[in-house]
C-alpha positions in Angstrom: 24.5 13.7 -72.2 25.3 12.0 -75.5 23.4 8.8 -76.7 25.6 6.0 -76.5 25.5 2.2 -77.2 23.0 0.5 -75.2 24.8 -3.1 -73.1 22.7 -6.2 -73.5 21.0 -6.4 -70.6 17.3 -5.1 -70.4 18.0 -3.3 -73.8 14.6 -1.8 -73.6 15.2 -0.1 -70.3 18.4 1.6 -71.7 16.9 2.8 -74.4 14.2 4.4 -72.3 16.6 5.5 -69.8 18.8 7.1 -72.1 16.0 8.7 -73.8 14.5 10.1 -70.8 17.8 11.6 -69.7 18.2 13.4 -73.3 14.7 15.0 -72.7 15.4 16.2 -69.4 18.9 17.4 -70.4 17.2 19.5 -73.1 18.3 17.5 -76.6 14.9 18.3 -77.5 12.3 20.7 -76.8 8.3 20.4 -76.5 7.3 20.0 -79.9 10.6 19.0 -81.6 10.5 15.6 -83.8 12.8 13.2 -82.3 15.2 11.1 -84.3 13.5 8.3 -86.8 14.0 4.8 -85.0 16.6 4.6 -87.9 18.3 7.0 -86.2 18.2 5.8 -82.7 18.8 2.4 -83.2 22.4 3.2 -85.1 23.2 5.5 -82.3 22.6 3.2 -79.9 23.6 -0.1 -81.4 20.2 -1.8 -80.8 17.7 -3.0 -83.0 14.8 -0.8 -84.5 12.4 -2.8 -82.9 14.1 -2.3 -79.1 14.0 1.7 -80.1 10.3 0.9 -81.1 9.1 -0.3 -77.9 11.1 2.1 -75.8 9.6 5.0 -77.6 6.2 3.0 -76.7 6.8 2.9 -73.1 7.6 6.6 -73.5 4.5 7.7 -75.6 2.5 5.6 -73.0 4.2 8.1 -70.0 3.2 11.4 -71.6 6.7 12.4 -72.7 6.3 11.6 -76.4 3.6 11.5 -78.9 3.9 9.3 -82.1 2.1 10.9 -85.2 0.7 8.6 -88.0 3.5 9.9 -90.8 4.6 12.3 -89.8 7.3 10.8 -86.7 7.5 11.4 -83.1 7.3 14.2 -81.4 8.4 15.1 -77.9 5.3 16.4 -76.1 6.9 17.1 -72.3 10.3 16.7 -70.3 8.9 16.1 -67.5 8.5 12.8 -66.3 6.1 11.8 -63.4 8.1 8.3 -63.4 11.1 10.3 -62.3 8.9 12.4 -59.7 7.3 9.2 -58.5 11.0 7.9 -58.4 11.8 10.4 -55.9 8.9 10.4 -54.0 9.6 6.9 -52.9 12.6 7.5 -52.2 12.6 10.6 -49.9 12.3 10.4 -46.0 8.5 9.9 -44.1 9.2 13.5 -42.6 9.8 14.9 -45.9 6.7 13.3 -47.5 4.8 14.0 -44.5 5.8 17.9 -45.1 4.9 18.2 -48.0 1.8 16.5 -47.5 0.6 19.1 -44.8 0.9 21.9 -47.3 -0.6 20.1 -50.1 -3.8 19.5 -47.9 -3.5 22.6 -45.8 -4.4 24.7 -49.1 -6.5 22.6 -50.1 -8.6 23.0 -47.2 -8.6 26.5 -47.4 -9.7 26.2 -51.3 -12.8 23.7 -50.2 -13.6 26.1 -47.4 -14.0 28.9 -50.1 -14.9 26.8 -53.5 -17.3 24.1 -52.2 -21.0 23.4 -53.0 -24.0 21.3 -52.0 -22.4 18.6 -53.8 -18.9 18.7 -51.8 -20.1 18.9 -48.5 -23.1 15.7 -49.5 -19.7 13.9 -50.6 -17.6 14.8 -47.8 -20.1 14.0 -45.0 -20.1 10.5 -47.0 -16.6 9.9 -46.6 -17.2 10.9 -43.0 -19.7 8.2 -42.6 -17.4 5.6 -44.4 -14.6 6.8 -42.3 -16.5 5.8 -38.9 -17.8 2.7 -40.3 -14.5 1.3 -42.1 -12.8 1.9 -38.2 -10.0 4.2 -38.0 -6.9 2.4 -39.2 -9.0 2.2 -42.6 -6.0 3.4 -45.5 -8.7 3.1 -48.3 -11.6 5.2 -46.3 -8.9 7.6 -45.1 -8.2 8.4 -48.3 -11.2 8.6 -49.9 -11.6 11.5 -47.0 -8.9 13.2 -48.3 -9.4 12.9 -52.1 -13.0 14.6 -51.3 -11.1 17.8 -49.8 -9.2 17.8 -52.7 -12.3 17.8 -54.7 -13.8 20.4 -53.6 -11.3 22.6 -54.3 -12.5 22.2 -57.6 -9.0 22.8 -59.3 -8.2 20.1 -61.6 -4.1 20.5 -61.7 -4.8 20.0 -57.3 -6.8 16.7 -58.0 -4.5 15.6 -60.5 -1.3 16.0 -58.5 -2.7 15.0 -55.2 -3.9 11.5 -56.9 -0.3 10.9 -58.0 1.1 11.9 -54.5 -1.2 10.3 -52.0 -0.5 6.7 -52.9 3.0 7.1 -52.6 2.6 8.8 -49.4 0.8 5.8 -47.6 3.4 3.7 -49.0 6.6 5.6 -47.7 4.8 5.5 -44.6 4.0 2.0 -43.9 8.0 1.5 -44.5 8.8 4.2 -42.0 6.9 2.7 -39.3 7.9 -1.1 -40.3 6.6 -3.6 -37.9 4.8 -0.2 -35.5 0.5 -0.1 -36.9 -0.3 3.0 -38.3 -1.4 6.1 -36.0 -4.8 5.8 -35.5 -7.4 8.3 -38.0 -8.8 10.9 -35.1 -12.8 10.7 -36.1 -12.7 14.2 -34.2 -11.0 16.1 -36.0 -11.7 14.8 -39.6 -15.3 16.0 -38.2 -13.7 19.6 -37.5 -12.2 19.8 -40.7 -15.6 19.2 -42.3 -17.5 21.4 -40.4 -15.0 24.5 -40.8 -15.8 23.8 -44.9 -19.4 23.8 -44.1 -19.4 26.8 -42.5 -17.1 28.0 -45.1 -14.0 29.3 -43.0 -10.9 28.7 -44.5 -8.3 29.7 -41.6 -10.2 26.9 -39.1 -10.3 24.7 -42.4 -6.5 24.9 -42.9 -5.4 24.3 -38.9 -8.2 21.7 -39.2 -5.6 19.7 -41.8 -2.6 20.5 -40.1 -4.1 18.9 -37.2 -5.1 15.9 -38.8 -1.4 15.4 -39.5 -0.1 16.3 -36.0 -0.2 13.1 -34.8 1.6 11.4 -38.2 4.8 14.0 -37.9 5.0 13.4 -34.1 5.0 9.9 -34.9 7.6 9.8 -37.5 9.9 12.5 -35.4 9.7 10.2 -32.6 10.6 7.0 -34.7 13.6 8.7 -36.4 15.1 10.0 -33.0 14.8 6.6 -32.1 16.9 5.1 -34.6 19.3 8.1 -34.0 19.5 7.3 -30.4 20.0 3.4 -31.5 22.9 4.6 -34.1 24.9 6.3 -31.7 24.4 3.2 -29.2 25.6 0.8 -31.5 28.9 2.9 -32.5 30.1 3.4 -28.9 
């Protein structure tokens, strides 16, 4: 994709569009020095100060990295804005998927990897889970983010922090007016106890189950609106 004029509107954006579709096009590797706002801004037809605060928003996103004299250099192509992007725009049972086997593994991980420390702050979260009542997103979470934890593999934790968020909000649109499913206190307590005891195959059905009852709920919504379609176009 060739650089080309930016239109007036939302310059800025553009710029930072364009830019982020040359990096994930390949115009320019990890590592390579990217054209001097001089450059850029006759390319595009904008001014060097639009250019400069598009390669800010950029350097802020991880995808560039500005060195003091010596220019800007392109330090990954891929963007977690476009993942995010994405994210938000797939389908509940899509997300939902991939959220079983993101927790699914990592409750066999925190079966295997955790310590005295993991299981303290997972009973915690238990406790909090109880007393914040079961519709509780934030206590839910917090749940979850200590499985993850005790997996004790940073690129999991990272990842899942991103994900999670998103997750709760794809969600919430999915079910519209409907409250969420209800957290089931019994089998958050199962998942926890098959870490304890430090069994990863009764730790993995243990997350699957948790989710159970969000898939069913999101299958039965979307046959629903299937069944409601084909009403409407008879």
């Amino acid at each position: 994709m060739a650089l080309k004029a930016a239109g007036r509107t939302s310059l800025v954006d553009s710029v930072v569009e364009q830019l982020r579709a040359q990096l994930a096009e390949g115009a320019w590797a990890v590592g390579d020095r990217i054209p001097t706002e001089h450059e850029l801004a006759q390319t595009l037809g904008v001014g060097r100060n639009t250019v400069r605060e598009a390669v800010r928003v950029l350097v802020h996103s991880g995808l560039l990295e500005s060195r003091q004299g010596n220019g800007t250099f392109v330090r990954s192509t891929a963007d977690p804005a476009a993942v995010l992007h994405g994210v938000r725009h797939a389908g509940a049972r899509d997300v939902l998927e991939l959220r079983v086997a993101l927790e699914a593994e990592a409750a066999r991980l925190a079966a295997v990897r955790r310590d005295t420390h993991d299981l303290l702050r997972l009973r915690a979260a238990l406790t909090g889970l109880r007393e914040e009542g079961d519709r509780d997103a934030d206590a839910d979470l917090a749940f979850h983010l200590a499985v993850v934890e005790a997996t004790h593999n940073t690129a999991f934790r990272e990842v899942y922090r991103f994900f999670s968020a998103q997750v709760h909000e794809v969600l919430v649109h999915a079910l519209g007016d409907r409250a969420m499913p209800p957290v089931d206190i019994d089998a958050h307590e199962a998942l926890v106890a098959a870490i304890e005891a430090g069994d990863a195959d009764a730790a993995e059905a243990g997350a699957r189950e948790l989710l159970r009852v969000p898939m069913e709920t999101v299958a039965a919504l979307a046959a629903e609106a299937a069944e409601a379609a084909k009403a409407g176009s008879r």
